[in-house]
C-alpha positions as CSV (number, residue, x, y, z in Angstrom):
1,X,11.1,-20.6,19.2
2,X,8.7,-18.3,18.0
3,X,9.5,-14.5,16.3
4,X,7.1,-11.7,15.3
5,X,8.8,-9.4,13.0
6,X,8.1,-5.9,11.2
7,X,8.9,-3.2,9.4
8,X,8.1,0.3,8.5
9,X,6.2,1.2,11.3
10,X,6.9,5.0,10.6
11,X,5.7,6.0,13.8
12,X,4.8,9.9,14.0
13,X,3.1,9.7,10.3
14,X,-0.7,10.6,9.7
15,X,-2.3,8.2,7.3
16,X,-3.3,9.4,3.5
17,X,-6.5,10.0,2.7
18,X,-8.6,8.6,5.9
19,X,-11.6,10.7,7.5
20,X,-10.7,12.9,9.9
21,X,-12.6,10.7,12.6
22,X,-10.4,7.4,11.6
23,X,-6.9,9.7,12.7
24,X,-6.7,8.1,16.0
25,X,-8.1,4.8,15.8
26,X,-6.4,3.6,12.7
27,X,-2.7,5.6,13.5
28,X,0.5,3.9,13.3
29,X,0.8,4.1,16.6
30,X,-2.1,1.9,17.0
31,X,-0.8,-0.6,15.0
32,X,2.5,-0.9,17.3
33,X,-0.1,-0.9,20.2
34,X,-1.5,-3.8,18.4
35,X,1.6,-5.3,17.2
36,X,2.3,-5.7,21.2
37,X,-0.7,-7.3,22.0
38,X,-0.4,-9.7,19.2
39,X,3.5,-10.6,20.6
40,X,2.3,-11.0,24.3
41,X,-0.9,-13.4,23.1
42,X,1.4,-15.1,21.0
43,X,4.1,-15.5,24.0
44,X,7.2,-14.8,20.9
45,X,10.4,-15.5,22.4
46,X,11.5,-11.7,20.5
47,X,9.8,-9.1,18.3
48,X,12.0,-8.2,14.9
49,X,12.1,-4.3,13.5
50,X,13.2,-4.0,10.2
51,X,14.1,-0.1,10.3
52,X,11.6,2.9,9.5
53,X,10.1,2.5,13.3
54,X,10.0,6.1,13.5
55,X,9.2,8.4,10.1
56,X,10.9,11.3,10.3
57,X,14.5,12.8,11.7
58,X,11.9,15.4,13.8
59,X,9.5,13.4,14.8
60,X,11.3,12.2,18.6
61,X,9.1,13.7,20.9
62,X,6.0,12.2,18.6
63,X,7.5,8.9,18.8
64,X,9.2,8.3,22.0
65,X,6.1,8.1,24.4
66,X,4.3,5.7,22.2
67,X,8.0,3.5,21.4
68,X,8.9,3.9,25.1
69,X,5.8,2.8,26.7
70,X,5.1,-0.4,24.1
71,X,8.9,-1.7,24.6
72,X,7.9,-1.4,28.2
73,X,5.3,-3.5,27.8
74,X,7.3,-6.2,25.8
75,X,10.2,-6.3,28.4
76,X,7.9,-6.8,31.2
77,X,6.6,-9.7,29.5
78,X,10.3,-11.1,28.6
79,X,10.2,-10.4,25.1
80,X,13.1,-8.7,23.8
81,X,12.7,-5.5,21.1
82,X,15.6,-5.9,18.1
83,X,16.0,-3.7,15.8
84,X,18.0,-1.5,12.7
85,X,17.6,1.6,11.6
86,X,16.4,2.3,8.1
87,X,16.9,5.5,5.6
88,X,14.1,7.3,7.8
89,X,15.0,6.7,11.5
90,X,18.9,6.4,10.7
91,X,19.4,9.5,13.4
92,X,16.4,9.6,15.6
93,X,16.0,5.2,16.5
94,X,19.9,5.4,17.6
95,X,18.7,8.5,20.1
96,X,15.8,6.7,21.0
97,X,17.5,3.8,21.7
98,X,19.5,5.3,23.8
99,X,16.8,6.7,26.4
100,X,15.3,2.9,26.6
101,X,18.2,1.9,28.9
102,X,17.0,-0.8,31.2
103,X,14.5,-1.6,28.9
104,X,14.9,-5.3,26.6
105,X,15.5,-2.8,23.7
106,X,18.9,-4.1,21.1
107,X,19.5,-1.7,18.1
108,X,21.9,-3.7,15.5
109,X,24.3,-2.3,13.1
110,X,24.5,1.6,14.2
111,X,26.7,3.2,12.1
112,X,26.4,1.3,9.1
113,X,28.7,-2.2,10.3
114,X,27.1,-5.7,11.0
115,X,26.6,-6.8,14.5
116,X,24.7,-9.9,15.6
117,X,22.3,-11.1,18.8
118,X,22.3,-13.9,20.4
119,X,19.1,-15.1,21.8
120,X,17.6,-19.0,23.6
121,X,14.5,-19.8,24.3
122,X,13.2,-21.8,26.9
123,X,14.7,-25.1,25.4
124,X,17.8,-23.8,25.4
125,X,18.1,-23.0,21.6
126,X,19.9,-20.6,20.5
127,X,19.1,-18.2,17.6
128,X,21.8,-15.4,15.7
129,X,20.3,-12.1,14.6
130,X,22.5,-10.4,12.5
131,X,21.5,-6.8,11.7
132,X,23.3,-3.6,9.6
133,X,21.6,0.0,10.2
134,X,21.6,3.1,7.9
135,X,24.6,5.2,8.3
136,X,22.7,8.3,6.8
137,X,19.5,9.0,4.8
138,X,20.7,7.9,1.6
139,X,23.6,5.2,1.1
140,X,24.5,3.8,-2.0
141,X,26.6,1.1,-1.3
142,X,25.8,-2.8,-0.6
143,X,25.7,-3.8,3.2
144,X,27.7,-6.9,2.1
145,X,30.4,-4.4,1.0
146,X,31.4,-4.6,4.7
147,X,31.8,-8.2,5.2
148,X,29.4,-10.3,6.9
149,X,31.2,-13.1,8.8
150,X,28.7,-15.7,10.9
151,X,31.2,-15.2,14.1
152,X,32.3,-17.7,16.9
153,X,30.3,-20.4,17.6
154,X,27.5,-19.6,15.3
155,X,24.4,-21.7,16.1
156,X,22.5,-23.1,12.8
157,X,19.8,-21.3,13.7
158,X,20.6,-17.6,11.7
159,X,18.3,-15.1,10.7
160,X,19.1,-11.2,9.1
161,X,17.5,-8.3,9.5
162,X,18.1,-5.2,7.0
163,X,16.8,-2.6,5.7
164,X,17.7,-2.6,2.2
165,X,16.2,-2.4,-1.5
166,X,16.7,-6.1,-2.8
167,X,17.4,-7.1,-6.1
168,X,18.8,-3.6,-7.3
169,X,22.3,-3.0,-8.4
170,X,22.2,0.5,-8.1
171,X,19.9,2.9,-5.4
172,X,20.4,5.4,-2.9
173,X,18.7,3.3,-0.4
174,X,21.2,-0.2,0.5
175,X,21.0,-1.6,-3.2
176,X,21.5,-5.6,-2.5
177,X,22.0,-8.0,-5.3
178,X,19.9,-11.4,-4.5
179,X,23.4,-13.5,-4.9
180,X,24.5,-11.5,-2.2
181,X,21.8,-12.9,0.4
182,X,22.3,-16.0,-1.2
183,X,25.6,-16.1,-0.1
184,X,25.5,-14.6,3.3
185,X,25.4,-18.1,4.7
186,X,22.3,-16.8,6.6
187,X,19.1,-18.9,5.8
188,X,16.3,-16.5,6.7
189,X,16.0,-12.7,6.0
190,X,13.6,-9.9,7.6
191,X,13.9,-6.9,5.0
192,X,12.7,-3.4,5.2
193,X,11.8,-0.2,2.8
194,X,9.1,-2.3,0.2
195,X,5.7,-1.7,2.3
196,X,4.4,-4.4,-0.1
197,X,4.8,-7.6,1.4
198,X,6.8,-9.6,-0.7
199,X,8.9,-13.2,-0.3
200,X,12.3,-14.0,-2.3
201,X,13.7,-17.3,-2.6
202,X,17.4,-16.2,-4.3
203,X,18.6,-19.8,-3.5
204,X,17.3,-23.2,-2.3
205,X,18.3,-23.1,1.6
206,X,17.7,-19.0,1.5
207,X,14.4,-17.0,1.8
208,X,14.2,-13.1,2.1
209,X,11.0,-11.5,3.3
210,X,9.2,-7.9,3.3
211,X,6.5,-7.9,6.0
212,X,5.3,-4.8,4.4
213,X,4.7,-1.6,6.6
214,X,2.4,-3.0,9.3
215,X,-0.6,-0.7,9.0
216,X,-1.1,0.8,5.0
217,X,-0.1,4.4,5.1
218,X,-2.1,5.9,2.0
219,X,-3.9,4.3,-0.8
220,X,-0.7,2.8,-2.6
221,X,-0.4,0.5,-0.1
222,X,-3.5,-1.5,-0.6
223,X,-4.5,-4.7,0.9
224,X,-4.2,-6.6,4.2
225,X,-1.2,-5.5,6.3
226,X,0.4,-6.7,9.2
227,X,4.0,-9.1,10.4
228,X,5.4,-12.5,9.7
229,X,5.2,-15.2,12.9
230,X,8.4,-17.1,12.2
231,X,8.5,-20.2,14.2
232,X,11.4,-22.5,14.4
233,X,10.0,-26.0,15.3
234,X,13.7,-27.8,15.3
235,X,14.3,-26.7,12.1
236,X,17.5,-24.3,10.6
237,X,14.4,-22.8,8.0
238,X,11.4,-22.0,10.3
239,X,7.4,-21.7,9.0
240,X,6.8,-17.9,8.2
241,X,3.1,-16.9,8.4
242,X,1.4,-13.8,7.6
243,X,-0.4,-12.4,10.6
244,X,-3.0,-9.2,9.8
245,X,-2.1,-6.3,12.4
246,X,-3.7,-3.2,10.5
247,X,-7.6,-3.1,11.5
248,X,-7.6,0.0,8.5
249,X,-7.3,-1.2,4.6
250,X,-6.7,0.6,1.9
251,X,-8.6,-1.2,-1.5
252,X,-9.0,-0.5,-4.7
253,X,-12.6,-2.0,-6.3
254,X,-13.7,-2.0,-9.7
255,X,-18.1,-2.6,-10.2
256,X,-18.8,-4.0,-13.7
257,X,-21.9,-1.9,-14.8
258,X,-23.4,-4.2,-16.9
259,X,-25.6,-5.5,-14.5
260,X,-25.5,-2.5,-11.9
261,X,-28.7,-1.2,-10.7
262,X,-28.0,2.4,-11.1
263,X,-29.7,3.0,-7.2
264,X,-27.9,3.6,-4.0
265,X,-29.5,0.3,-2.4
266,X,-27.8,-1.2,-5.5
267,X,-24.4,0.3,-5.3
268,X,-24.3,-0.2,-1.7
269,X,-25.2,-4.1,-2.3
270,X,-22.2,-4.5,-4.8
271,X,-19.6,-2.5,-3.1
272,X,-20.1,-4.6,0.5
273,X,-19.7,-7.9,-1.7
274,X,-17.0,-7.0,-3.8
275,X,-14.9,-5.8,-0.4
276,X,-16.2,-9.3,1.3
277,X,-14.5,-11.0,-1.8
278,X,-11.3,-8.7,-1.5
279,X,-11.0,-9.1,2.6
280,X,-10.1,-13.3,3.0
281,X,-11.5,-15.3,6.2
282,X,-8.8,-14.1,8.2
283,X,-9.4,-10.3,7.9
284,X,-12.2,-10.3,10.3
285,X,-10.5,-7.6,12.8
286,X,-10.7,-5.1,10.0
287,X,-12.7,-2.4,10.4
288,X,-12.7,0.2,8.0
289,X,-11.8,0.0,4.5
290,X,-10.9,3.3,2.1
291,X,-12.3,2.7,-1.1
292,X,-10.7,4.0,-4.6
293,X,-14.0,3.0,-7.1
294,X,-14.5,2.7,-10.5
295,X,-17.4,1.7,-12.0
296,X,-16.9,0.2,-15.7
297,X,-18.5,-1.3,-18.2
298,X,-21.4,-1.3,-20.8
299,X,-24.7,0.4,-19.8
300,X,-28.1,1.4,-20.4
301,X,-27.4,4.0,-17.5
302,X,-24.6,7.1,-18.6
303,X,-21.6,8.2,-16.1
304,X,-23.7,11.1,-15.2
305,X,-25.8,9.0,-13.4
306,X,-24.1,6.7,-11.6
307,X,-21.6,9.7,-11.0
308,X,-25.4,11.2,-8.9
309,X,-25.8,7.9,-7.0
310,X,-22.2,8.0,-5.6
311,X,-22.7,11.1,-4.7
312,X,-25.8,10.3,-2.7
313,X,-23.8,7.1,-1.3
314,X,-21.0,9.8,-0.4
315,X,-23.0,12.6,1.5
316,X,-22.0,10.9,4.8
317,X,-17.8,10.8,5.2
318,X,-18.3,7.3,6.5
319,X,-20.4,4.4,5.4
320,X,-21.5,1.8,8.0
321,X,-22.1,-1.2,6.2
322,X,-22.9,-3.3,9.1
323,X,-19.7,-5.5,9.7
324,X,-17.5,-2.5,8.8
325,X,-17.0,0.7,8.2
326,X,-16.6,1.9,4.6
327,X,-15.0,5.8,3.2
328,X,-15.1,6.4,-0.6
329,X,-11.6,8.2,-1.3
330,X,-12.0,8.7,-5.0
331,X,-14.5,7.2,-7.7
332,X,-13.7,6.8,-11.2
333,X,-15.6,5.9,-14.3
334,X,-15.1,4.2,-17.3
335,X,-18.4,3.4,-18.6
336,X,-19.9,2.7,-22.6
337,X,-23.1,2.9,-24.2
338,X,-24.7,-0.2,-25.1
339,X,-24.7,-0.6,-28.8
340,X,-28.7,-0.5,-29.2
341,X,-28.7,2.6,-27.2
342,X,-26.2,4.2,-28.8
343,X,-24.4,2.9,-32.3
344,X,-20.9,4.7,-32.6
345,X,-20.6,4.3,-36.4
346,X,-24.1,5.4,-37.0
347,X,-23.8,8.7,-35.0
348,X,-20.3,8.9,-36.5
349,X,-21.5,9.2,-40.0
350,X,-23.2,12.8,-39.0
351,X,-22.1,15.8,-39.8
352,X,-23.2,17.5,-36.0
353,X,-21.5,17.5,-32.9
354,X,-22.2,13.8,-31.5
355,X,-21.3,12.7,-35.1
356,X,-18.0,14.9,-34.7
357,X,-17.4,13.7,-31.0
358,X,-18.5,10.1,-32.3
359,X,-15.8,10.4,-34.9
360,X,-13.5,11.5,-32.4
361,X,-14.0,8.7,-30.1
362,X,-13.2,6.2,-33.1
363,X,-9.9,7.7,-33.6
364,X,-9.2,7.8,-30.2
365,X,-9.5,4.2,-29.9
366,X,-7.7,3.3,-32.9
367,X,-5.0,5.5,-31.8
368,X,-5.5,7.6,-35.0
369,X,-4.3,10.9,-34.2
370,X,-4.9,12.5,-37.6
371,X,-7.8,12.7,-36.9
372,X,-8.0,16.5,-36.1
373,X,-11.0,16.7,-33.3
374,X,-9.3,13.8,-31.7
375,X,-5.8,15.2,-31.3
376,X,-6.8,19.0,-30.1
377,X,-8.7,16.7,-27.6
378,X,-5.9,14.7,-26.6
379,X,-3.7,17.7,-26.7
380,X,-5.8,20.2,-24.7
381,X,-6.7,17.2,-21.8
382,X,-2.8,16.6,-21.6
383,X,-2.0,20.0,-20.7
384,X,-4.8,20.2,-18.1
385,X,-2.9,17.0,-16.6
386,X,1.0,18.4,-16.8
387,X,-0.4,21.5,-15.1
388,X,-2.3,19.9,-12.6
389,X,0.8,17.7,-12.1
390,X,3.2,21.0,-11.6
391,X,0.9,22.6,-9.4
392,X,2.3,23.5,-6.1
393,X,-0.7,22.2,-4.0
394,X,0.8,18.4,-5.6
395,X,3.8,19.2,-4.6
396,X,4.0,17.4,-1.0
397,X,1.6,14.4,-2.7
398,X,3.4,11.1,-3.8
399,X,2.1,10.8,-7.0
400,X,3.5,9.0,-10.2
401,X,2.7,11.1,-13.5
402,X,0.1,9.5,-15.9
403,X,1.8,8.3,-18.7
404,X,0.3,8.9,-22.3
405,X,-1.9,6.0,-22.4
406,X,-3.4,6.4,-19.2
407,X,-4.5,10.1,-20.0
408,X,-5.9,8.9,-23.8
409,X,-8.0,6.1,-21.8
410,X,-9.1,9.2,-19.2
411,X,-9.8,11.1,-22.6
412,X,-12.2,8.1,-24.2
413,X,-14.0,7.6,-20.6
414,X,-15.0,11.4,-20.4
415,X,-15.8,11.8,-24.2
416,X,-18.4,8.7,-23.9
417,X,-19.6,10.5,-21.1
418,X,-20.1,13.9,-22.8
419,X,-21.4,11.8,-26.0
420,X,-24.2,9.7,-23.5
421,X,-25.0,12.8,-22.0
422,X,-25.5,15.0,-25.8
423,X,-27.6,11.9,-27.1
424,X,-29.8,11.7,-24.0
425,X,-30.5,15.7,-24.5
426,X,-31.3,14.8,-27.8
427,X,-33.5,12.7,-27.3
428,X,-35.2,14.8,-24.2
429,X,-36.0,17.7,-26.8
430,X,-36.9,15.0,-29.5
431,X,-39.5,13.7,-27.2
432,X,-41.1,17.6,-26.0
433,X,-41.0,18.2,-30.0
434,X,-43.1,15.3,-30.7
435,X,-45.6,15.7,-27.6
């Protein structure tokens, strides 16, 4: 018996941070569309949701062509659709559900109690599919509050699915403790919420899984993503195997400098290697790849002007580097002088601006604060970054505040920038004087 199952397909939602001509290609909806093809190629005896299948309460009309039509194709190939409902669908699956009537479509758990579905395969074996939906958008409560009882005749093969947030006492989205799977008497879990993938093993004859949202939906959710092929070959505890759906992946890549060509040719080189190295053998169907940079390191070239070949390397929205399409989203630099081009403690001991800067940039990196230049610095870049952070145009952006250490590094990268840049003027006007 074989079992493709996801999660947090959040049908209706646009991808973060993708060129305008990847909308389409690389939608969620595309994903399910490939999720499909993958179950009917794989012949799956049933294909598992673990909640979030739609994103939002209003997005029906957005989601019911694309949910109708694939379920369609799933039941005309004898592959049943089972499902929950997680903290974003908890109203909107349970009315979709119910316009799929005739259709091999089984929602689990509506209302917030458990239920269970039987299904056999062609052998004759017999699988239970125990499932709980959301009652409501937020619910703070344990599933397993309600108890879970394996009902008559139970077969040993048992698998959940639930959309929860495992190993948390306390949360407003299905907090479940891992001694509570461990004690379901259920061997195999499909979880939903975390669109990281991620595997628990809370006891020796129990394993809980997060697929991960099957195509990434902004540039936190980095990496390859796709389902889980569970196949039970005789066995209570199947094989679970990570099967790439998403053709789109989000990555972040760091270039070490120190041996960078600072040339487009160069940077182009490094970037399609370094995303080679980050996409395995068995990420050949992806084709295109967002890119958050940074380019760190010692040397001999300054931020400025690697900052200009990006630039050049970014005048097109879309890169094709041959196997694969390639979109810078955001570049970053963290780069330092070499020590022959530029010695810290010698420029420190001045008494101009690059020896105040260079002073600066001492303290900064000792994390000595009484240092005066050094703390208006720090002081003056933090405000910048809490009133950035307040700004209503960040409002509707997920985005995690930079903590204090974060925004001194950010302070030390840009003041060896603005040092590079001061010593190479120097030495422009050094070199005019002397000709």
């Amino acid at each position: 018996m074989k079992l493709l199952a996801a999660a947090d397909l959040h049908l209706g939602r646009a991808l973060g941070g993708v060129p305008c001509q990847w909308a389409d290609d690389y939608s969620p909806r595309q994903a399910w569309h490939d999720l499909i093809g993958r179950a009917i190629s794989e012949r799956v005896d049933a294909v598992l949701l673990a909640g979030d299948v739609v994103d939002r309460e209003n997005r029906f009309f957005e989601a019911y062509g694309v949910l109708h039509s694939g379920v369609a194709r799933l039941s005309k190939a004898a592959i049943p659709v089972i499902a929950v409902a997680g903290n974003h669908d908890t109203a909107v699956l349970p009315e979709l559900a119910s316009t799929l009537d005739g259709l091999n479509f089984v929602l689990l758990g509506v209302g917030g109690c458990w239920e269970w579905h039987d299904i056999t395969d062609s052998a004759g074996r017999r699988l239970r599919i125990y499932g709980w939906s959301f009652p409501a958008q937020h619910h703070r409560h344990s599933p397993f509050e309600d108890p879970l009882a394996p009902g008559a005749d139970a077969p040993a093969m048992r698998l959940g699915l639930l959309h929860c947030e495992y190993g948390q006492a306390a949360s407003a989205y299905a907090p479940v403790q891992s001694h509570e799977i461990q004690d379901s008497g259920i061997p195999l879990w499909m979880l939903g919420h975390i669109h990281v993938p991620q595997c628990h093993t809370p006891g020796n004859s129990t394993s809980a899984y997060y697929p991960g949202s099957l195509q990434g939906l902004d540039a936190g959710e980095s990496g390859i993503h796709g389902a889980l092929l569970i196949d039970y070959d005789g066995d209570a505890q199947p094989t679970v195997t990570p099967i790439p759906i998403a053709k789109l992946a989000y990555l972040k890549i760091s270039l070490p400098t120190a041996d960078l060509d600072c040339r487009k040719a160069a940077l182009t080189q490094a970037l399609c290697q370094a995303i080679d190295d980050a996409l395995d053998d068995d990420c050949a169907d992806i084709e295109a790849v967002v890119v958050d940079l940074n380019l760190a390191g010692q040397s001999a070239h300054s931020a400025s002007e690697f900052r200009q070949i990006v630039h050049e390397f970014t005048e097109n929205a879309i890169q094709d580097l041959g196997n694969r399409d390639v979109a810078l989203r955001k570049h970053s630099y963290d780069i330092r002088p070499l020590p022959e081009e530029i010695n810290l403690p010698e420029i420190a001991g001045g008494s101009d601006l690059l020896g105040t800067l260079a002073q600066a940039i001492i303290a900064l990196e000792a994390g000595n604060l009484n240092d005066p230049v050094a703390s208006d610095m720090l002081a003056e870049v933090t405000r910048n970054v809490r009133r950035a952070e307040a700004s209503p145009a960040f409002d509707q952006l997920a985005h995690a505040p930079l903590d204090a250490a974060a925004i001194q590094h950010q302070t030390i990268a840009k003041a060896y920038e603005l040092l590079g840049d001061l010593h190479r003027q120097r030495q422009q006007l050094q070199e005019r004087n002397d000709a």
